[in-house]
C-alpha positions as CSV (number, residue, x, y, z in Angstrom):
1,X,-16.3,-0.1,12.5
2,X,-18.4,-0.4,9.7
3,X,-17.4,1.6,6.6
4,X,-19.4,0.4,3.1
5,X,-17.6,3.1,1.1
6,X,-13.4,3.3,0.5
7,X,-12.0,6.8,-0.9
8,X,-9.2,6.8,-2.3
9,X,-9.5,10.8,-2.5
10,X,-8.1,11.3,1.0
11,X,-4.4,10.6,1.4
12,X,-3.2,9.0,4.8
13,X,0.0,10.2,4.4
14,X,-0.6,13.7,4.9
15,X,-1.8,14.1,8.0
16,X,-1.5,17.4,9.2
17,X,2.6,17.6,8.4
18,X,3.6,18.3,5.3
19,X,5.2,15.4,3.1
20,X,8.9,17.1,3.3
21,X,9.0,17.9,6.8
22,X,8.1,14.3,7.6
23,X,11.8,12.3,8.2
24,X,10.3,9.1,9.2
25,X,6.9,7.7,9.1
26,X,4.6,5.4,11.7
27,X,2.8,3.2,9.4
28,X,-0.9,4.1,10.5
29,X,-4.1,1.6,10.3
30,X,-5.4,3.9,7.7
31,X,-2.2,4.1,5.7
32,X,-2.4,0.2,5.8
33,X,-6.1,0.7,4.6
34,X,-5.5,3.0,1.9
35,X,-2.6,1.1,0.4
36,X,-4.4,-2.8,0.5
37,X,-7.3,-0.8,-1.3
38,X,-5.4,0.4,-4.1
39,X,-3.4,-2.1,-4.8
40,X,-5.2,-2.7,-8.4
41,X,-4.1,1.2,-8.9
42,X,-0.7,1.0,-7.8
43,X,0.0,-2.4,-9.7
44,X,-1.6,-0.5,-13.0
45,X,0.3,2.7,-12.3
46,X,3.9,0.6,-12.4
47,X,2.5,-0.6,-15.6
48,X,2.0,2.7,-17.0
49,X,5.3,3.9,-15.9
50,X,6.7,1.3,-18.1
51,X,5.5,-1.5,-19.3
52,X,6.5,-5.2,-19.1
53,X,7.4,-4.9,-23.2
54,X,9.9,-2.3,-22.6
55,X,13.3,-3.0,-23.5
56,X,14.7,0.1,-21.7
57,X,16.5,-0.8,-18.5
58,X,17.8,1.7,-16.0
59,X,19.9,1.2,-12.8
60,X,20.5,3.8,-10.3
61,X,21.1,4.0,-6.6
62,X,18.4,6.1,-5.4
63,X,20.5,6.9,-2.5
64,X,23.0,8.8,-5.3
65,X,20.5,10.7,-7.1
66,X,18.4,13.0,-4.0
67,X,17.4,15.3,-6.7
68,X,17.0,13.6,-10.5
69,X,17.5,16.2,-12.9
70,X,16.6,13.7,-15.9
71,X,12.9,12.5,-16.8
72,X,14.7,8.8,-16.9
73,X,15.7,8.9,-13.3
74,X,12.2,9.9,-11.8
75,X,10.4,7.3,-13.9
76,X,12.6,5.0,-12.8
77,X,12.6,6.0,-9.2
78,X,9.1,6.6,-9.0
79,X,8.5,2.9,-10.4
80,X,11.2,1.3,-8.1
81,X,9.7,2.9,-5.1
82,X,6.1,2.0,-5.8
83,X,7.4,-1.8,-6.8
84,X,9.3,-2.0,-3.9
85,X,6.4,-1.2,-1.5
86,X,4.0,-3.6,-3.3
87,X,7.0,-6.2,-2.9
88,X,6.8,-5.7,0.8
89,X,2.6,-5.6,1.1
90,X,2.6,-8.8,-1.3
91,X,5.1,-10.8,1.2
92,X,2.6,-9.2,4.1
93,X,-0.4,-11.2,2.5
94,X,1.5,-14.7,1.5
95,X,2.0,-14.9,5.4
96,X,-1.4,-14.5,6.6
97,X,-3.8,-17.2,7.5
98,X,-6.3,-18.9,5.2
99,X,-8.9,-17.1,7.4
100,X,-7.5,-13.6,7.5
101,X,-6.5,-14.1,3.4
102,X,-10.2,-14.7,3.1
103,X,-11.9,-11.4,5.4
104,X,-8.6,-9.8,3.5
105,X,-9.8,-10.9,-0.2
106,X,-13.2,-9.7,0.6
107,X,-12.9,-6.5,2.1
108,X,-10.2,-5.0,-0.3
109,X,-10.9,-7.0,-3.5
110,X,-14.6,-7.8,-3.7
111,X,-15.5,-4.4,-1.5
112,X,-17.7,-6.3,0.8
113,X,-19.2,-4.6,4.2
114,X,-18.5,-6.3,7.6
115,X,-22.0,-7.5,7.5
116,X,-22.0,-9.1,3.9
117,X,-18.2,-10.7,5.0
118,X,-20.0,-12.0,8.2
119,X,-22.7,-13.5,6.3
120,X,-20.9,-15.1,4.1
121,X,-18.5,-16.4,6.8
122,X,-21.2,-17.4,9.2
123,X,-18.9,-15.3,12.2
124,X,-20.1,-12.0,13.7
125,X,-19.0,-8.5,12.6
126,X,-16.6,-8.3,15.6
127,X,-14.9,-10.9,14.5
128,X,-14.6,-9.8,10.4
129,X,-13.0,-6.4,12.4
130,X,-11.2,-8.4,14.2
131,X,-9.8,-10.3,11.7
132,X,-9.4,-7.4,9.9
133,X,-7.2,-5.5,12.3
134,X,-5.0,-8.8,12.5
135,X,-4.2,-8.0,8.8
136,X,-3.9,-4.7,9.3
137,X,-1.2,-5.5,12.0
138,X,0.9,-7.8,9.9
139,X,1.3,-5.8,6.8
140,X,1.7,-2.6,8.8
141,X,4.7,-4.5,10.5
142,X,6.0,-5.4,7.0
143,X,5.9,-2.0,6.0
144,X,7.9,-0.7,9.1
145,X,10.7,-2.5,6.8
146,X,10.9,0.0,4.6
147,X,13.1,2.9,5.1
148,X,11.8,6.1,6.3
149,X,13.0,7.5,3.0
150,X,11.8,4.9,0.6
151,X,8.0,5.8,2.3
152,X,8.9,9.5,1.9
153,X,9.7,8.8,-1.5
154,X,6.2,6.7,-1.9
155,X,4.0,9.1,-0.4
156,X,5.2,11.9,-2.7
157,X,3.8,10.6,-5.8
158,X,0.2,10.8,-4.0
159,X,0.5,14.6,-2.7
């Protein structure tokens, strides 16, 4: 399963059902994929929501407010959602093994191919997918945490 290029163009949350219809979610390989790659992008998008020198603090219970009417309560839903699925994909990566951090770190930070990870690892290209797929696996089950709602609420902001 060699792929050299990532595009972030296509969304993996819309797959043939629209967004609204959707009332729960299976966390897909490809979500997991699209989601480790843009981690940069969603970390810099919370910072553009608000950023760390903002004195502005708002609280709400996104369960109370189904349909914000202010600009206030979207920014600070939309930045609470997105922060609270990096929270979860974060705690997905401290648990992984030295070996899997590593494939990890090089395939969605550095961009590397399977071949070039293998290389550089001295272990085959099944292995670098297989490793791969491990990590997959364990932030995918660290996403099935979130509530169905919270990931309705995520994939939104990337229609």
């Amino acid at each position: 399963m060699e792929t050299g290029t990532r595009s972030t163009a296509t969304n993996p949350f819309r797959e043939g059902v629209p967004i609204m219809a959707q009332t729960s979610y299976e966390i897909t390989p490809k979500m997991v994929d699209w989601i480790l790659y843009n981690l940069p992008l969603l970390r810099n998008q919370i910072e553009a929501i608000e950023p760390r020198t903002s004195t502005s603090i708002v609280t709400l219970s996104r369960r109370n407010t189904r349909n914000p009417v202010s600009g206030i309560e979207k920014v600070a839903i939309k930045r609470a959602t997105i922060s609270s699925v990096l929270d979860v994909v974060d705690r997905g990566i401290k648990t992984l093994h030295p070996e899997q951090r590593k494939v990890y770190r090089m395939r969605y930070r550095a961009g590397m191919t399977y071949k070039q990870i293998g290389r550089r690892l001295y272990i085959s290209e099944e292995t670098v997918g297989r490793r791969l797929n491990e990590v997959r696996a364990i932030i995918g089950q660290y996403l099935q945490q979130i509530p169905p709602s919270d990931m309705t609420e995520f994939a939104r902001f990337f229609e």
